[in-house]
C-alpha positions in Angstrom: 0.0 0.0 0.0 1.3 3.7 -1.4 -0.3 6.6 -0.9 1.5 9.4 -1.7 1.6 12.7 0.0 -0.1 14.2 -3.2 -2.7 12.1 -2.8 -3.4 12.7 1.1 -3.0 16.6 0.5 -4.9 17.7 -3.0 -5.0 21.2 -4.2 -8.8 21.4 -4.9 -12.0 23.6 -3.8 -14.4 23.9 -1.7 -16.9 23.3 0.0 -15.9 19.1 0.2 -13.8 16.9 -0.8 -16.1 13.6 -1.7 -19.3 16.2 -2.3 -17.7 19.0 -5.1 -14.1 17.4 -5.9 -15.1 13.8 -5.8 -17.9 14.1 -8.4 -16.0 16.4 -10.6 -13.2 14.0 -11.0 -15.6 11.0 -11.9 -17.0 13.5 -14.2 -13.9 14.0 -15.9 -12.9 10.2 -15.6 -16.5 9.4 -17.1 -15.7 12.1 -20.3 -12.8 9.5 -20.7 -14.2 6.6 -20.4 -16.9 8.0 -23.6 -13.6 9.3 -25.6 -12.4 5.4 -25.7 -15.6 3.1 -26.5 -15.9 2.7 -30.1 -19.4 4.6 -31.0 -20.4 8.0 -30.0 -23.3 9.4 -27.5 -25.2 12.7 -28.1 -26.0 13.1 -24.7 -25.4 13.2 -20.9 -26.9 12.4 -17.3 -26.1 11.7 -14.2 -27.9 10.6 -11.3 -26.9 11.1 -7.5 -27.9 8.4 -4.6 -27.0 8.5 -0.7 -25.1 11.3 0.7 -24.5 13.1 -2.8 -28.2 13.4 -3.1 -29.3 14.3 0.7 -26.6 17.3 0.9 -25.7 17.7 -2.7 -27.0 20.7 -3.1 -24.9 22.4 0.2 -22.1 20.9 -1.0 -22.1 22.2 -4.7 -21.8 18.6 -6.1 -24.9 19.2 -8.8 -22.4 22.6 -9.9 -19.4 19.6 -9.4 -20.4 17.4 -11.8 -22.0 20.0 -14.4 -18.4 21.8 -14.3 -17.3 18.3 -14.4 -18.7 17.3 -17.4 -17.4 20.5 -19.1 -14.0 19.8 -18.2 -13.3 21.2 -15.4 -10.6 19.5 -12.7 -10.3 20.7 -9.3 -6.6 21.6 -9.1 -7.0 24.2 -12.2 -10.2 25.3 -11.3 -11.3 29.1 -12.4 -13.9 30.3 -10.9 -14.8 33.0 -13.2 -14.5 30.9 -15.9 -16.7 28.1 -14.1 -19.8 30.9 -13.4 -20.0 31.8 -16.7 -20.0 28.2 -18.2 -22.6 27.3 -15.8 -24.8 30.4 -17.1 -23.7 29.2 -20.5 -25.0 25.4 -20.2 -28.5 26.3 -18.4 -28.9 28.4 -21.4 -27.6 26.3 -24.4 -29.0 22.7 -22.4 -25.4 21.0 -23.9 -21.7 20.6 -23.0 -19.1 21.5 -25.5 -16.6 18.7 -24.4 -13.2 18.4 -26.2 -13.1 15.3 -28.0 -16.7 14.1 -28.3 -18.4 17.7 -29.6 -21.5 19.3 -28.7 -23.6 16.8 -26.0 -27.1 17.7 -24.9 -27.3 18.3 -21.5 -29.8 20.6 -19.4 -29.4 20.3 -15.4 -33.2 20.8 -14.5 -33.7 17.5 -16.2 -30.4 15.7 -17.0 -29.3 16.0 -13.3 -31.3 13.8 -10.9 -31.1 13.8 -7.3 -32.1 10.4 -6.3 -33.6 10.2 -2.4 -34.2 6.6 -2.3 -31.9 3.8 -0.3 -28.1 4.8 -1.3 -26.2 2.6 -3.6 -24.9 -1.0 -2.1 -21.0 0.1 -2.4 -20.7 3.5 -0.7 -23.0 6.1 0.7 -21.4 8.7 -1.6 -22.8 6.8 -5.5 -23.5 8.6 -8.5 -24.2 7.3 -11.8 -23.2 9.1 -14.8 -24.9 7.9 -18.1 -24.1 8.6 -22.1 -27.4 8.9 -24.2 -28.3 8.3 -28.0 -29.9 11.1 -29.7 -33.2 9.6 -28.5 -31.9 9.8 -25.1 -31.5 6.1 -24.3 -29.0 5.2 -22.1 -26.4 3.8 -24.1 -23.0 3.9 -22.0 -23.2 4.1 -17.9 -20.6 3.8 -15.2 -21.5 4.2 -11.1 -18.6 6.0 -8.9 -18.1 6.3 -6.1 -16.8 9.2 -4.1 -15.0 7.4 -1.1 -13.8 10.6 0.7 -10.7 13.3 0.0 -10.9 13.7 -3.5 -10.5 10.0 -4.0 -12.8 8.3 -6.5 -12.9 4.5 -7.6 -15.6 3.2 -10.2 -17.9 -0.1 -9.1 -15.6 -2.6 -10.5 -12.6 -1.0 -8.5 -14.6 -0.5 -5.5 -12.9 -2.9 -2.4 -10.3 -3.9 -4.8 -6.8 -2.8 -3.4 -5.2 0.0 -6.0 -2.5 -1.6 -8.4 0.7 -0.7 -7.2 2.7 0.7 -10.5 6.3 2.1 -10.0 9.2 1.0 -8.4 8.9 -0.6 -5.0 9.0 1.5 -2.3 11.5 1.1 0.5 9.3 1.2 3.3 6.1 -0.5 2.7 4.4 -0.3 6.2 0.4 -0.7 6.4 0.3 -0.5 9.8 1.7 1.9 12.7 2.9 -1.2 14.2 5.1 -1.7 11.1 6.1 1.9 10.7 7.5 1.6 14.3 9.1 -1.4 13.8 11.1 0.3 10.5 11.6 3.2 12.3 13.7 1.0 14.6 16.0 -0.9 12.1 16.3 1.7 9.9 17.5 4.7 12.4 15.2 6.3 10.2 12.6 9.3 11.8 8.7 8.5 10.0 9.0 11.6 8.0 12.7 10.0 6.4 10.8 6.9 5.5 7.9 8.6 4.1 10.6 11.3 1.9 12.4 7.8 0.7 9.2 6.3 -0.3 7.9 9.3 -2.3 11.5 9.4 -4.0 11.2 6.2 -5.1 8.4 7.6 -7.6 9.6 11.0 -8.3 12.6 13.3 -8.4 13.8 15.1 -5.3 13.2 18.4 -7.1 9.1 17.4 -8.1 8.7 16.0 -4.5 10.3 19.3 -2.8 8.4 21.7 -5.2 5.3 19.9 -4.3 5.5 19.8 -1.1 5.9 23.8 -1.3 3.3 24.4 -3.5 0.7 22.8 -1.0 2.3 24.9 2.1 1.8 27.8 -0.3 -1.8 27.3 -1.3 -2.8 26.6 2.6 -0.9 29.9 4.1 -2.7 31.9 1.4 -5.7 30.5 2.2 -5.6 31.2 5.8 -4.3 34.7 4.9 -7.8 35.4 2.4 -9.4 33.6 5.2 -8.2 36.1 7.8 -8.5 39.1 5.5 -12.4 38.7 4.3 -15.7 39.1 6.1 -19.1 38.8 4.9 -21.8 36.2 5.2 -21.0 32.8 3.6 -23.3 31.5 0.9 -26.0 28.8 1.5 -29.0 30.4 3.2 -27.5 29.7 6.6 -26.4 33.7 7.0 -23.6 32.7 8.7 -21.3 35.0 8.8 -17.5 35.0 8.6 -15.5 35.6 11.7 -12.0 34.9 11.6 -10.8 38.6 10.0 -13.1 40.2 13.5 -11.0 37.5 15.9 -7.8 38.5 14.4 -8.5 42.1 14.6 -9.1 41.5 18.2 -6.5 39.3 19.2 -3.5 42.2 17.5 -5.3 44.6 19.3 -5.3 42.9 22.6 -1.7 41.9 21.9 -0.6 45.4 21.3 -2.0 46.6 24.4 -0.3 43.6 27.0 -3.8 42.3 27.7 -3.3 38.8 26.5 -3.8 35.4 29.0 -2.1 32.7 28.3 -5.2 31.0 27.0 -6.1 33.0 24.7 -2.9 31.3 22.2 -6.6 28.7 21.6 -8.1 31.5 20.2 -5.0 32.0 17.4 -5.0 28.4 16.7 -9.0 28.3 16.4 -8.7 31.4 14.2 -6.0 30.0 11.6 -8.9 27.2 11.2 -11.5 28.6 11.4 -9.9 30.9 8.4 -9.4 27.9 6.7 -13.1 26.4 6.8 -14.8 29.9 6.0 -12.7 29.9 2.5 -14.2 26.4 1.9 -17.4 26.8 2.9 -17.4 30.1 0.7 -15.7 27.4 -2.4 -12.1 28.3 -2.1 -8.8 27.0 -3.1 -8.4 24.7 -0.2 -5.7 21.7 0.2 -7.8 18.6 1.1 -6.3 17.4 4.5 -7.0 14.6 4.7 -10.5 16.2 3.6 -12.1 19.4 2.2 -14.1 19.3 5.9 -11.3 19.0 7.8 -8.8 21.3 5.9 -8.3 23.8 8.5 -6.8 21.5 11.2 -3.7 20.8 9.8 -2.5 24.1 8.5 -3.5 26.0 11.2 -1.2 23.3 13.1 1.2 24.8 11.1 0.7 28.3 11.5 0.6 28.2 15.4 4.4 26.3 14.8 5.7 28.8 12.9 4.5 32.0 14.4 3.9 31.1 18.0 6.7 28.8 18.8 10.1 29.8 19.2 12.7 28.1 16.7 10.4 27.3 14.3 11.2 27.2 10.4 9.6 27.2 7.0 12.3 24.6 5.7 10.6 22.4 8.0 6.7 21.9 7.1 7.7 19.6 4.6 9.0 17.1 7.4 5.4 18.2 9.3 3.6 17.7 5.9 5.4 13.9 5.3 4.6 12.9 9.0 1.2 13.8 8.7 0.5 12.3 5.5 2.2 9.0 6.8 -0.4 8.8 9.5 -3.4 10.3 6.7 -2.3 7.2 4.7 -2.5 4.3 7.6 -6.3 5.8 8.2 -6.9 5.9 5.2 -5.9 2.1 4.3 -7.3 1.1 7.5 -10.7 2.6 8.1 -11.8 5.5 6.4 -11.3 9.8 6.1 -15.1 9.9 4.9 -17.9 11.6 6.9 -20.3 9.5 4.6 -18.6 6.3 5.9 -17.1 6.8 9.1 -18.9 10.4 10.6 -17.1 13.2 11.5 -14.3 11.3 13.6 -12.8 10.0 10.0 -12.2 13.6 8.8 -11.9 16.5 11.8 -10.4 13.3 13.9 -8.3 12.2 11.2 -6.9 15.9 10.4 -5.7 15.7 14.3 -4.5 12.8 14.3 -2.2 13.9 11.0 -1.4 17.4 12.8 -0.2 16.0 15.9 2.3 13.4 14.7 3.6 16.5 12.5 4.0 19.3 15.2 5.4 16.2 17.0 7.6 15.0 14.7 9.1 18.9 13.9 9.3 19.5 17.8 11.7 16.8 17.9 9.8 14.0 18.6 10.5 10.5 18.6 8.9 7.7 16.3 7.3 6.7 18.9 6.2 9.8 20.6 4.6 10.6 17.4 2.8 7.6 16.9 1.6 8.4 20.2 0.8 12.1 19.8 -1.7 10.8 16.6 -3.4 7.9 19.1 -3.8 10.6 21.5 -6.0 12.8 19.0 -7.9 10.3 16.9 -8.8 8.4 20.4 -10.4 11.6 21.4 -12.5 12.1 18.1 -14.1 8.8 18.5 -18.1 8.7 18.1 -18.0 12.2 16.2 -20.8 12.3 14.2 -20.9 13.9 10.5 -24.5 16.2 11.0 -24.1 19.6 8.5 -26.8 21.9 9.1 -28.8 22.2 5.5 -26.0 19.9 4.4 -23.6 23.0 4.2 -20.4 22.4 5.4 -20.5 25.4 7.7 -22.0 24.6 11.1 -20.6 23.0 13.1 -17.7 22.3 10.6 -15.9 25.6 11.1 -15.4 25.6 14.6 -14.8 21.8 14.9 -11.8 22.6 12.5 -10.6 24.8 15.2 -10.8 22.3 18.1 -9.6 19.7 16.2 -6.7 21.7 15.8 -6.4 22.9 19.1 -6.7 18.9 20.1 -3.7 18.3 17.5 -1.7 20.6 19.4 -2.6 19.7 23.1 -2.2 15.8 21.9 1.7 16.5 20.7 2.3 18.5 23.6 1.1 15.5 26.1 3.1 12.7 23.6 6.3 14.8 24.0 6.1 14.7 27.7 6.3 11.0 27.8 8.5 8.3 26.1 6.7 7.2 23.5 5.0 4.0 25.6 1.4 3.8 26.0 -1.3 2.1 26.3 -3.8 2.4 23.0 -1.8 1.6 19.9 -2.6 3.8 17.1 -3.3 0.9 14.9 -6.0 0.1 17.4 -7.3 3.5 17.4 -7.8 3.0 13.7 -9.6 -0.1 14.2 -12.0 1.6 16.7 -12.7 4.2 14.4 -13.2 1.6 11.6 -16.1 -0.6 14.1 -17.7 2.7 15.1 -18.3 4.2 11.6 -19.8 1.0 10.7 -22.3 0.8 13.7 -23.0 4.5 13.6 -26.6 5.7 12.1 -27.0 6.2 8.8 -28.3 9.5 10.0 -25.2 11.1 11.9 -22.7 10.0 8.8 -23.0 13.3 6.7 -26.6 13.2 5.3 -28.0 16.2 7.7 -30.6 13.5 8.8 -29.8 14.1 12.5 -27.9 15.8 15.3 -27.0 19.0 15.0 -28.4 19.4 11.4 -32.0 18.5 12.6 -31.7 20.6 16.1 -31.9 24.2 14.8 -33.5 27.5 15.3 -37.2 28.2 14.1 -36.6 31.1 12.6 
């Protein structure tokens, strides 16, 4: 099992990973899948089930999939570009798509959110169909959205990925194993991680990746902190992050600040974070769009708050953390649809504080432990969007997830690196309780939260 750091942190937008980047990859893999079968279709539609129907609409996956189907791909997305070609295809009722022409398609009719039971491989299905010029369905593939940008088709769902490359030098699937490496190699997990990632590209691609995605999460908490104004999606909620900074520089300028009040910078990096996602952003998915602001503002309260912090380090931060993204991942699950809120938020905490561990000097071990720490403290979280926007209680969970990353780290470091939970347990415990959880509480705004609101 590989899973690169690219793959754990994707450059994307908001307002969710497996709602608005999931389906607008398929969309794009489903344009190529038409491009290689040997007749042509004159048409389009798509059909969403489960999750992607109940909160589709809060999570922009019905614009995902029409910008999907006109070639848009998250990581070059131009927003602009995409507002006029949505205007553009509700007008004209057809897609001009490169390689198979003009195809009818009008959203009011061609789009179909479907209510009923969800589809038997994952809660997140959609089926995306290629039409004769009578409209008869004459090409059809089901994906399946499985949470942070990752999509597999129905034939690859529960199917391990095929490994293509060179081997990698350290092929752990468990913390277990990654310890257990750690130990005969001398190595440090964010060494192990940089070896495996070279096996499969040049130093120079892996170094200017890892920049670029440091780059595109400090600007985004930078427009995060530098914007107000009411998010979109009927909620009214409005932005607060740029009014808590103001307030915290002020109250540093005059010597009023308790110690405490360093939550309140951590909560606001985050909470920066999730108001440029809700509002549909460039956001890094880590491990999710949901979850994004935990491990950046992770990040950000090393670098500015903590004495002998570095720059030339977040790409040790950003390998730990992906190391630990990727055992979850392979293990259990970073979907809210799946696994509930304890699979993203708890999984960005866990990833944040085995980095901050691992760039405050931490052992193997003590990072290992610093992720148990926060992931065994997420356990039970449900998934329950208001109106299925990912805005309350998303945005502040982002900040006390983080704010959990850091306090988890700090505890590790203070010990040895011996505990009693193993990580890879942790996982598992995640894994059991996703599965028994209610359909309800696992991002369909059927309960909690999402059904608890005020009449008016």
């Amino acid at each position: 099992m590989f899973l690169s750091v690219f793959e754990i942190f994707k450059v994307g937008i908001g307002p969710s990973s497996s709602h608005t980047m999931g389906p607008m990859v398929a969309a794009a893999r489903f344009l190529d899948h038409l491009r290689g079968l040997p007749f042509a279709v004159s048409g389009l539609r798509a059909s969403l089930h489960g999750s992607l129907a109940f909160t589709g609409v809060g999570h922009a996956t019905d614009r995902a999939v029409i910008l999907g189907l006109a070639g848009f791909t998250p990581d070059a997305y131009d927003a602009e570009r995409a507002e006029a070609m949505l205007g553009q295809i509700e007008t004209d009722g057809k897609v001009a798509v490169a390689g198979l022409g003009d195809l009818s398609f009008a959203p009011k009719t061609d789009l179909i959110f479907d209510y009923g039971p969800a589809l038997p491989g994952h809660a997140n299905g959609m089926r995306l169909m290629g039409l004769d010029h009578q409209g008869d369905v004459i090409a059809q593939e089901t994906y399946y959205s499985i949470g942070g940008g990752f999509v597999v088709t129905e034939d690859e769902l529960g199917r391990e990925p095929a490994q293509t490359g060179p081997a990698i030098p350290f092929p752990f699937e468990s913390a277990a194993q990654m310890l257990e490496m750690a130990r005969t190699s001398g190595k440090s997990i964010a060494q192990m991680k940089r070896a495996n990632e070279l096996a499969r590209m040049g130093p120079g691609t892996l170094e200017q990746g890892l920049q670029r995605l440091w780059q595109v999460m400090r600007d985004c908490i930078d427009r995060g902190l530098g914007t107000d104004g009411v998010l979109p999606g009927g909620l009214k909620v409005r932005r607060r992050a740029q009014a808590i900074r103001e307030a915290l520089e002020r109250e540093a300028g005059l010597n009023l600040t308790a110690p405490h009040v360093i939550n309140d910078w951590i909560s606001t990096y985050a909470m920066a974070v999730n108001e440029e996602n809700a509002a549909g952003g460039q956001v890094v998915t880590a491990p999710t769009n949901g979850a994004a602001g935990v491990v950046p503002a992770t990040i950000r309260y090393w670098l500015d708050h903590v004495p002998g912090a570095s720059e030339a380090r977040v790409g040790e931060f950003l390998l730990t953390a992906a190391a630990i993204g990727g055992l979850v991942k392979h293990n259990a699950s970073i979907s809210g649809a799946e696994c509930g809120c304890q699979a993203e938020v708890g999984s960005a905490a866990a990833m944040a504080a085995a980095g901050l561990a691992a760039v405050l000097g931490g052992t193997p071990e003590q990072v290992e432990n610093a992720a148990e720490i926060a992931l065994e403290h997420h356990l039970g979280m449900t998934c329950d969007p208001v109106k299925g926007l990912v805005q309350v209680p998303c945005i502040e969970r982002n900040g006390l997830g983080a704010i959990k990353a850091v306090s988890a780290a700090s505890l590790a470091l203070r010990g040895d690196g011996t505990h009693f939970m193993p990580l890879d347990n942790c996982i598992e415990a995640m894994r059991q309780t996703g599965a028994d959880m209610s359909e309800k509480y696992k991002e369909t705004a059927l309960g909690g939260l999402a059904v608890n609101v005020p009449n008016c």
